[in-house]
C-alpha positions as CSV (number, residue, x, y, z in Angstrom):
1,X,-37.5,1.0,27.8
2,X,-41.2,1.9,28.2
3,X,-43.5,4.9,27.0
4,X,-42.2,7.2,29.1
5,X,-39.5,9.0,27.5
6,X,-37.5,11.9,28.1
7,X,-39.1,13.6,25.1
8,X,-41.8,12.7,23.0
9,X,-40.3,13.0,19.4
10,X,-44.4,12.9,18.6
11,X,-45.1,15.4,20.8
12,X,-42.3,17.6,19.4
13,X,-43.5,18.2,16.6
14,X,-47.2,18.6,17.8
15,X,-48.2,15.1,17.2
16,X,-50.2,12.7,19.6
17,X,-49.8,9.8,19.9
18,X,-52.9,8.3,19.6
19,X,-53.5,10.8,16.3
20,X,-50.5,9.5,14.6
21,X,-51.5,6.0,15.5
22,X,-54.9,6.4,13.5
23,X,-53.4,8.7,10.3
24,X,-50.5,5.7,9.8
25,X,-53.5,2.7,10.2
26,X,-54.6,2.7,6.8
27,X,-51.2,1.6,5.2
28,X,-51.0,-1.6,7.3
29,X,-54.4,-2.5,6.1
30,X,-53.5,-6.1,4.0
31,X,-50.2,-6.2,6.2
32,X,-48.0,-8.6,7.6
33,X,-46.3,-6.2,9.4
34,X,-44.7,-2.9,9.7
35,X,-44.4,0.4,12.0
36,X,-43.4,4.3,11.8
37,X,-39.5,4.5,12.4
38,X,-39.1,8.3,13.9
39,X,-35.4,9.7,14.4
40,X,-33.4,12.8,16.1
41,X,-29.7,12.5,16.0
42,X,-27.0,14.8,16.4
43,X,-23.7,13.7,15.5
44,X,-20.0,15.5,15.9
45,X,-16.6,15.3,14.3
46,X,-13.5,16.7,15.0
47,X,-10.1,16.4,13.3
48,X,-6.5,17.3,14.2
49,X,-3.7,16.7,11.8
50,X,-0.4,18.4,11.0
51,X,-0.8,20.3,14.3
52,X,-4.2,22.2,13.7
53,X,-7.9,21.6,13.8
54,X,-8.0,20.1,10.2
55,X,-12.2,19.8,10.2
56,X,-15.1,20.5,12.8
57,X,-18.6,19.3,11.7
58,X,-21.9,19.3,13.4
59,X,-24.8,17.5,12.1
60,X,-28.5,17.5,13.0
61,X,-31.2,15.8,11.1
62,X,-34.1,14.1,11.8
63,X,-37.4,12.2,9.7
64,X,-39.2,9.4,9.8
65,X,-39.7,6.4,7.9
66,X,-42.9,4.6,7.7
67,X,-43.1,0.9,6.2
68,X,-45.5,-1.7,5.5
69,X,-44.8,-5.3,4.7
70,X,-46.1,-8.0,2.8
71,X,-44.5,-11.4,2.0
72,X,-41.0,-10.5,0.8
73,X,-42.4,-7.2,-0.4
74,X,-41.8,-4.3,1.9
75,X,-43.4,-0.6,0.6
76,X,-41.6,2.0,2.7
77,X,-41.7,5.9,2.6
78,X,-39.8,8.3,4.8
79,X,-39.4,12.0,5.4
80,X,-37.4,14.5,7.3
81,X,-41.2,16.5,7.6
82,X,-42.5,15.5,10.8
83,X,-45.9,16.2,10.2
84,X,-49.5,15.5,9.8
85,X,-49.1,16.9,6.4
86,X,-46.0,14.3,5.7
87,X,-47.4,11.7,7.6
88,X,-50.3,11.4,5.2
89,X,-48.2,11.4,2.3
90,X,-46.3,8.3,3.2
91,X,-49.8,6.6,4.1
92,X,-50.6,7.0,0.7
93,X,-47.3,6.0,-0.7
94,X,-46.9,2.7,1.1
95,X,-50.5,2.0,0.9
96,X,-50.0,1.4,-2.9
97,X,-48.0,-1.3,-2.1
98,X,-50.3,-3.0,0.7
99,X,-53.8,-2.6,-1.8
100,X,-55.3,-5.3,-1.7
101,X,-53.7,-8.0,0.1
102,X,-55.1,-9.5,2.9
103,X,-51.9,-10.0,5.7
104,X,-52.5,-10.3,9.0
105,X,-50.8,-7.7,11.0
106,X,-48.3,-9.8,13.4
107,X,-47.9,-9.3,17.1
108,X,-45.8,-6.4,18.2
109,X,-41.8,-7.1,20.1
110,X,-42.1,-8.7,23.3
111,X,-41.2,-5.3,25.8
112,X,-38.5,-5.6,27.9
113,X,-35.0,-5.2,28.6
114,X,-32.7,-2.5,30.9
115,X,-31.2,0.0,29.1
116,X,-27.6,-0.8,28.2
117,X,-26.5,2.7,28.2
118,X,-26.9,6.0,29.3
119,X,-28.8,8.7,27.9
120,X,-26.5,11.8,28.4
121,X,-25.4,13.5,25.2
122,X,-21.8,13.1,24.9
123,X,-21.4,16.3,22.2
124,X,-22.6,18.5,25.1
125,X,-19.1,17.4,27.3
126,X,-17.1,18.5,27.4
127,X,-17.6,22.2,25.7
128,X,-16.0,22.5,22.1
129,X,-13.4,24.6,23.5
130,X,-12.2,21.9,25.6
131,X,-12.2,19.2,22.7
132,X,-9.6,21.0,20.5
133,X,-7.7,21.8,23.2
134,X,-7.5,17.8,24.2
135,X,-6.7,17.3,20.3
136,X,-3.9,19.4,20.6
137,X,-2.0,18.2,23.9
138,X,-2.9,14.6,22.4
139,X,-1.1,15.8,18.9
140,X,1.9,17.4,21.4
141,X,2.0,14.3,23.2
142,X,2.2,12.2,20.6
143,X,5.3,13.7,19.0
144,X,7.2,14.3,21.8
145,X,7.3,10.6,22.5
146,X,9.8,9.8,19.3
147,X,12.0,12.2,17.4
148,X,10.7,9.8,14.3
149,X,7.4,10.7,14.6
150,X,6.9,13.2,11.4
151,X,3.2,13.4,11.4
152,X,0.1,12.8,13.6
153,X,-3.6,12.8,13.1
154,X,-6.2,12.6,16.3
155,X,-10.4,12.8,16.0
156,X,-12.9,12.6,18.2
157,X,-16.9,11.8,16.7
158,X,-19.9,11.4,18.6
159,X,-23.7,11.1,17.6
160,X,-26.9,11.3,19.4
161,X,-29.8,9.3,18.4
162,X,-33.2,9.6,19.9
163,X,-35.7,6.7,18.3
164,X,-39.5,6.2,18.7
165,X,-41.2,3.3,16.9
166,X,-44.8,3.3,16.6
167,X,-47.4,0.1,15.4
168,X,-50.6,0.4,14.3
169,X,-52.2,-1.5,17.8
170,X,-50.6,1.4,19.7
171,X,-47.3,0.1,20.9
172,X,-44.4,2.6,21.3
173,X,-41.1,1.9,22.1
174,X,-38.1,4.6,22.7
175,X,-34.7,4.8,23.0
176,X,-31.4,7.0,23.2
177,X,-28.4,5.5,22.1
178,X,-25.1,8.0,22.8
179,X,-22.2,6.6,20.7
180,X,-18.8,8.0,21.1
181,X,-15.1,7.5,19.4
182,X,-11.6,8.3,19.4
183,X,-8.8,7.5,16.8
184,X,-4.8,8.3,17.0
185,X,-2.8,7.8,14.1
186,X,1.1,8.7,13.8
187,X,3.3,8.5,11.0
188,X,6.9,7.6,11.4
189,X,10.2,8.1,9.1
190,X,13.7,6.2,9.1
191,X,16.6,6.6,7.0
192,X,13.8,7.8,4.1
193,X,11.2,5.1,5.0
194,X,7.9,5.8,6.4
195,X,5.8,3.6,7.7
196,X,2.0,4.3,10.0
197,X,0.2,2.9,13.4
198,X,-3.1,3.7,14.7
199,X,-5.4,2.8,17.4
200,X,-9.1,3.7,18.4
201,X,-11.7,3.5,21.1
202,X,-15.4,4.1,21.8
203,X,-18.5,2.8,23.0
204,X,-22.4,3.6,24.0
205,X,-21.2,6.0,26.4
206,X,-19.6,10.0,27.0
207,X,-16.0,10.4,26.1
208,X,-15.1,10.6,29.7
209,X,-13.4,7.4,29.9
210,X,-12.0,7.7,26.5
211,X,-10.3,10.9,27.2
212,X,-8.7,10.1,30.3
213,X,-4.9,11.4,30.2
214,X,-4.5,7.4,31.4
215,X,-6.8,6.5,28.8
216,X,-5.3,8.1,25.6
217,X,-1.7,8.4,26.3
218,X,-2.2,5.1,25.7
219,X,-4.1,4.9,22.6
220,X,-0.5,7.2,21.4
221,X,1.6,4.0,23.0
222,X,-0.3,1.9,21.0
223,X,-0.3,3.6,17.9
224,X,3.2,4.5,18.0
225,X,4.3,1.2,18.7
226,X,2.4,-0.2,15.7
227,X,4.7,2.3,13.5
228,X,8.1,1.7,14.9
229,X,7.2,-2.3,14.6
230,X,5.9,-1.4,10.9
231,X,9.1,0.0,10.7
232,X,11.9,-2.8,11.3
233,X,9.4,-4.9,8.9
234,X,10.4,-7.2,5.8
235,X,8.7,-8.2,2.6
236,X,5.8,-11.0,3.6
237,X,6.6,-14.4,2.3
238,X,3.7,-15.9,0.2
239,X,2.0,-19.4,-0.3
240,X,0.5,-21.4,2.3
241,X,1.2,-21.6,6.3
242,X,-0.1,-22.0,9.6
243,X,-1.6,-18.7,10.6
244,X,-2.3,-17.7,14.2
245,X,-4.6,-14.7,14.8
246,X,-4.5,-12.8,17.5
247,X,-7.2,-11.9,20.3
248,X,-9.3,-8.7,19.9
249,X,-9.9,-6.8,16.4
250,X,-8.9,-9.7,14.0
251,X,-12.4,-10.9,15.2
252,X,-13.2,-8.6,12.2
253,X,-12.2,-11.6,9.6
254,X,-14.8,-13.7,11.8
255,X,-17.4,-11.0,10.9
256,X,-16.6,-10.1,7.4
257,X,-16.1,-13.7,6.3
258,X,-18.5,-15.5,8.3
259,X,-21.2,-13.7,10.5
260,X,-22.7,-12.1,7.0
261,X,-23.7,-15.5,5.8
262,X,-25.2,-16.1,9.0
263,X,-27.7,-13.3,8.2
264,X,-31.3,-14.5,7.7
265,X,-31.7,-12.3,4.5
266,X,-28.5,-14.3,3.0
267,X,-29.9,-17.6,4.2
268,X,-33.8,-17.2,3.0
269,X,-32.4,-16.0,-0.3
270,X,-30.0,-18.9,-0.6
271,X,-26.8,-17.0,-1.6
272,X,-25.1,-17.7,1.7
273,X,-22.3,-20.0,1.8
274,X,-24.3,-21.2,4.7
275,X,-27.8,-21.8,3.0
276,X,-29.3,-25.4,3.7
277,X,-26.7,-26.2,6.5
278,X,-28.8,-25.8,9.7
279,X,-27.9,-28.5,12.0
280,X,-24.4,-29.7,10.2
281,X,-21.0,-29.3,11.1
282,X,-19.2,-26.0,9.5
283,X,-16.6,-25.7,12.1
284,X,-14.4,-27.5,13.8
285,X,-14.8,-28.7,17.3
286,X,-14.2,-26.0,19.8
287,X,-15.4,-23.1,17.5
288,X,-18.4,-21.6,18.8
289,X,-19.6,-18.1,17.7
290,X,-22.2,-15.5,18.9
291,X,-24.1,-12.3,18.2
292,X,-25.0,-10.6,21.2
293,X,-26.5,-7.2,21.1
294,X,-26.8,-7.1,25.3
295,X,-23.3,-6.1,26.4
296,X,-23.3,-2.6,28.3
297,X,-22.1,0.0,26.7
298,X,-20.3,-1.9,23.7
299,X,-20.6,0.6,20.3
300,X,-22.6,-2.9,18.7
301,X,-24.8,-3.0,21.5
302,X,-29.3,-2.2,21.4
303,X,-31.5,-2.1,24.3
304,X,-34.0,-2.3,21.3
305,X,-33.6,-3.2,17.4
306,X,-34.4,-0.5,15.0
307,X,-37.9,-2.5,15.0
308,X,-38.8,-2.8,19.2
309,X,-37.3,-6.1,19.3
310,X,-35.1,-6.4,22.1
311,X,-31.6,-7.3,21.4
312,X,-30.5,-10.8,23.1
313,X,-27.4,-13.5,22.9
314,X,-28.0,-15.5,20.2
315,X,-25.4,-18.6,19.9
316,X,-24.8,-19.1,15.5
317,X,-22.3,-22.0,16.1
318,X,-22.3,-24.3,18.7
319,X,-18.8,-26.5,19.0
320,X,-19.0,-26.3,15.4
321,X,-22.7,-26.8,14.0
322,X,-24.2,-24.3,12.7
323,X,-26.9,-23.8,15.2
324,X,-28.7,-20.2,14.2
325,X,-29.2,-17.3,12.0
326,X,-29.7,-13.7,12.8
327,X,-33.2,-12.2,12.1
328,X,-34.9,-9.4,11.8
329,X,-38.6,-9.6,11.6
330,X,-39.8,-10.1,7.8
331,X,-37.2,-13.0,7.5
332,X,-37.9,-14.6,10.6
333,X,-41.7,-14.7,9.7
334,X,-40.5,-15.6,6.5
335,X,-38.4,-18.6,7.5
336,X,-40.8,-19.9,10.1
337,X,-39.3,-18.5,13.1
338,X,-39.2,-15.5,15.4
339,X,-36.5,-12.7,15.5
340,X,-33.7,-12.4,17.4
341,X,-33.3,-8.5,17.8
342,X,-30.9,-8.3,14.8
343,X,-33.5,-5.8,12.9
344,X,-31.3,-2.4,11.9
345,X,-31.1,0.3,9.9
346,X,-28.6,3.0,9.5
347,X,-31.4,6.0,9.6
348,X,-35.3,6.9,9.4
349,X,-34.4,7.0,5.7
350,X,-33.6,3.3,5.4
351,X,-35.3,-0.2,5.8
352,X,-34.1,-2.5,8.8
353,X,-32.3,-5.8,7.6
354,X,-31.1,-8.2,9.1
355,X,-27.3,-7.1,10.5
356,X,-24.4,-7.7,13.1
357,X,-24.5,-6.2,17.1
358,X,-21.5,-7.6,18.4
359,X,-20.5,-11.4,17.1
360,X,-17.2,-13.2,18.6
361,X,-15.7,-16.6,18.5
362,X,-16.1,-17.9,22.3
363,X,-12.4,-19.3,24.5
364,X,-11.1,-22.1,24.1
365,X,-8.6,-23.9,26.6
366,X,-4.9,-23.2,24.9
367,X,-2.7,-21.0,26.1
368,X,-1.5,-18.2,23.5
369,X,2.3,-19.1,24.0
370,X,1.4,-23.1,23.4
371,X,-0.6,-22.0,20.3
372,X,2.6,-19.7,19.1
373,X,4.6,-22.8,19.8
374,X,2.9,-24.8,17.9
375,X,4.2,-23.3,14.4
376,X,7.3,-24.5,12.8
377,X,6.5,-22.6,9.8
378,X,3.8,-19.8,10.1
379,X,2.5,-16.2,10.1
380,X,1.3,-14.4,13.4
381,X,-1.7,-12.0,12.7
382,X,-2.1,-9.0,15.2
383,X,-4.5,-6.5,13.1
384,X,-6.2,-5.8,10.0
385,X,-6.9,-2.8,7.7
386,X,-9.3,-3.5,4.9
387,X,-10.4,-6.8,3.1
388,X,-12.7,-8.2,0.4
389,X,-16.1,-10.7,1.1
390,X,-18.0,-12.2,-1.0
391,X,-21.2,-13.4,0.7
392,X,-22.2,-16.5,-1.9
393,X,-18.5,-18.0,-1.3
394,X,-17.5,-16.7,1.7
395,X,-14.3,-16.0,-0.2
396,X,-11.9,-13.5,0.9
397,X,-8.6,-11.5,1.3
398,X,-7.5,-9.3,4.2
399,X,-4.5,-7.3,4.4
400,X,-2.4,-7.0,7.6
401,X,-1.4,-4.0,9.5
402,X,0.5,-6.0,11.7
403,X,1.8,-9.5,11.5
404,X,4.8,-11.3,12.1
405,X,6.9,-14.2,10.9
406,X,6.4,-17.7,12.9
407,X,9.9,-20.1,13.0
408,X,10.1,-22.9,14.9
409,X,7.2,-21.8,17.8
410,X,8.5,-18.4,18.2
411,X,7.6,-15.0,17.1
412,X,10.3,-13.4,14.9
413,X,10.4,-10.6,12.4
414,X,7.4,-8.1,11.5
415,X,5.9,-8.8,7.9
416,X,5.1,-5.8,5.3
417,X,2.3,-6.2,2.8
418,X,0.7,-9.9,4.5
419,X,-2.6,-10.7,3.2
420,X,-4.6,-13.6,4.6
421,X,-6.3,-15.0,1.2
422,X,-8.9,-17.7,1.5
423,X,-12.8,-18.7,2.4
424,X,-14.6,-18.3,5.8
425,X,-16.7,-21.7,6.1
426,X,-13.6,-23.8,4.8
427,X,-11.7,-22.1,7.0
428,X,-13.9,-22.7,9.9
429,X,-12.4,-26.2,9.7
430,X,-8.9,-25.5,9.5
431,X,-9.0,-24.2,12.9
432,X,-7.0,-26.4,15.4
433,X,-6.6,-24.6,18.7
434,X,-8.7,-22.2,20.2
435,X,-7.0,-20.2,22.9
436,X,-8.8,-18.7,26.7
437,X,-7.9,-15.3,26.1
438,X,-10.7,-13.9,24.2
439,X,-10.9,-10.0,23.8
440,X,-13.7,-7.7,22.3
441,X,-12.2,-4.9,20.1
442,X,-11.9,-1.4,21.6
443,X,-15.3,0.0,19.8
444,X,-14.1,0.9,16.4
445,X,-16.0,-1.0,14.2
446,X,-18.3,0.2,11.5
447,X,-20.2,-2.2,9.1
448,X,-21.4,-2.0,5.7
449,X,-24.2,-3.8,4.0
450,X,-26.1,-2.9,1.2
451,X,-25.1,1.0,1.4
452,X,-26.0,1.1,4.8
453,X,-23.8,1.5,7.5
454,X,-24.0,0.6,11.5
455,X,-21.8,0.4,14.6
456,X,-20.7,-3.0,15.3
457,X,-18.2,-4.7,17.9
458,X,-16.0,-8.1,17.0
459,X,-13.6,-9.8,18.7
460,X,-12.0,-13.5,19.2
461,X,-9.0,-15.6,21.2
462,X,-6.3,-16.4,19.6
463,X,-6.5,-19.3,17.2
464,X,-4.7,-21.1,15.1
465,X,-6.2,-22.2,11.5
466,X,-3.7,-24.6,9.3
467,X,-2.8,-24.3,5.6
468,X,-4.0,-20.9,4.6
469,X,-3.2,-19.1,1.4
470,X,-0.9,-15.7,2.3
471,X,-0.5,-13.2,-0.5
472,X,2.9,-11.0,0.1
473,X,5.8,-9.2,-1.2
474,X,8.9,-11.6,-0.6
């Protein structure tokens, strides 16, 4: 992106640039770094359950944020005034914290980079109207498919966010970043049991190809046939087996339990499983993992950071040594090396830290079926609902919303209540096979860190890791 933007969220609010540039200069005066973070987003939400529109919500807000840095100190003030007036406040705020010090201000992001996405604003298509009435043919669709389908919820969610980052030498960035989702859920009943499926979708893009009638008749298909497998399950054995994951969203166990502690914050800090281990083997062979914020139109994916840096592929583990960390730009500097585009931040009302844009294990060369065939005794992992990380360990415990018994190399009943209990770097080197077939997820992923939250994308082959602790019901 370059200076010329649609819209000049400056000049919106009667701001030049050049003025704003020389009311912010004082508070990066003893700075190592720092810039003015200014926001417009418009976000959407619509849901459909038990056959009517269940919630509609709009949202616009908008602010700015201004921070300086120093060291590991960062003074930051933020606003949702855009104004002189407010401006000047936060100069006086975070000057309090820059007093004094004698920083010198570092270079501004490298510019570069094509846009990965499109600028249109997917709330404005198609009209409101036209939304519920796709939730409801979706919801009609949907229970039409199985006379056991006894209750169905459908949403669509979109947001809108127009940046502008500003440093104190005069460099500007902008960029627009359209972000779109939409989720099916059914529930389904037998003989008094119930049991649930769901599946989502979304990206950096319009809903058009999200609300195909190709598109989400499948997402129902999916969904459905989640439930009906649910359905036919038994109680989950427990103790310790050969677990296959599958390709896709189970990627999420790779980010939970491992691409945190591969965060520079984590690692300058020293309460990363990881800390100290740069060069050294944490993985097996085969197992290489990524963070790359440059796919088009993936929901994890940045033209820019939330700081100007552009986003970039950035290899973590290389055939199994730990090879890289990602950074934003006070850790970098910190650490003694540059950043890597990994510097976000949920809103103009938060600091940037070092997080996740899309992170995957790389293919291997098995094929799935050999890797199934493989396990005399095991458990097949297809998808997960929530888990539990903890950072310093890596320890953690996921529960399954779809898995499957392993007997003698093939596939055989669904499991209820499976949960995958163990520690990520450990389990780095139980991995044995490493199949070709690696899938992103479909663009549902949100993650959490420190009370922020921020679109991210996973994904992975299918693997096979050896002696891991399930927790179940049988």
């Amino acid at each position: 992106m370059d200076d010329a933007a649609p819209v000049s969220l400056l000049a919106a609010h009667g701001l030049d640039a050049e003025e704003a540039r020389r009311l912010i200069a004082p508070a990066f005066v003893g700075a190592d770094d720092g810039e003015l973070f200014i926001e417009r987003q418009l976000s959407e939400m619509l849901g459909f359950d038990n056959g009517r529109l269940k919630t509609a919500n709009f949202d616009s807000s908008q602010g700015f944020g201004l921070r300086a840095v120093s060291g590991e100190i960062a003074g930051y003030a933020h606003s949702t005034e855009i104004s002189h007036a407010a401006l000047g406040r936060a100069v006086v705020a975070v000057s309090n914290v820059t007093r004094g010090r004698s920083g010198a201000m570092a270079p501004a992001p490298t510019r570069r980079n094509e846009a990965l996405y499109g600028t249109e604003n997917p709330i404005d298509k198609p009209a409101f109207g036209e939304k519920v009435a796709l939730l409801q043919q979706i919801d009609a669709y949907a229970r039409q498919q199985d006379s056991r389908v006894i209750q169905v919820s459908v949403s669509l969610g979109a947001s809108w966010q127009h940046i502008e980052i500003l440093r104190a030498d005069g460099w500007r960035q902008h960029d627009i970043r359209p972000l779109t989702r939409l989720n099916v859920a059914v529930v389904v009943e037998e003989g008094g049991r119930r049991e649930s499926g769901s599946f989502g979708m979304g990206g950096r893009c319009g809903y058009g190809e999200f609300i195909s009638q190709t598109a989400w008749q499948d997402a129902v298909g999916e969904a459905l046939r989640q439930a009906l497998v649910n359905l036919r399950s038994v109680p989950a054995p427990a103790g310790e087996f050969d677990v296959v994951l599958g390709p896709g969203w189970p990627g999420v166990m790779l980010h939970e339990a491992v691409g945190h502690g591969l965060e520079g914050d984590f690692n300058r800090k020293k309460t990363s499983a990881f800390s100290g281990l740069m060069g050294e083997r944490v993985a097996a062979r085969g197992v290489t993992v990524v963070d790359d914020g440059t796919i088009a139109g993936r929901r994890g994916s940045l033209t820019i950071d939330d700081e100007g840096t552009p986003t970039r592929r950035t290899v973590l583990i290389d055939d199994g040594i730990l090879v890289g960390y990602m950074q934003d730009r006070q850790n970098a500097r910190l650490m003694g090396t540059v950043s890597t585009g990994n510097g976000r931040r949920e809103s103009h009302a938060h600091l940037p830290m070092p997080r996740m844009t899309n992170t995957f294990m790389l293919a291997g060369a098995h094929e799935p079926d050999e890797i199934i065939a493989s396990v005399r005794n095991g458990v097949y992992a297809v998808s997960f609902g929530g888990g539990q990380v903890d950072i310093t360990s890596g320890k953690y415990v996921f529960q399954c919303t779809e898995a499957y018994r392993i007997e003698n190399g093939r596939i055989g009943a669904p499991l209820k209540g499976a949960m995958l209990i163990g520690d990520g770097p450990n389990d780095l080197k139980r991995i044995t096979m490493v199949g070709h077939d690696l899938a992103l997820d479909r663009g549902i992923g949100t993650c959490g860190k420190a009370g922020q939250g921020v679109p991210v994308g996973v994904g992975q082959p299918t693997l096979k890791m050896e002696g891991v602790t399930v927790g179940g019901t049988g």
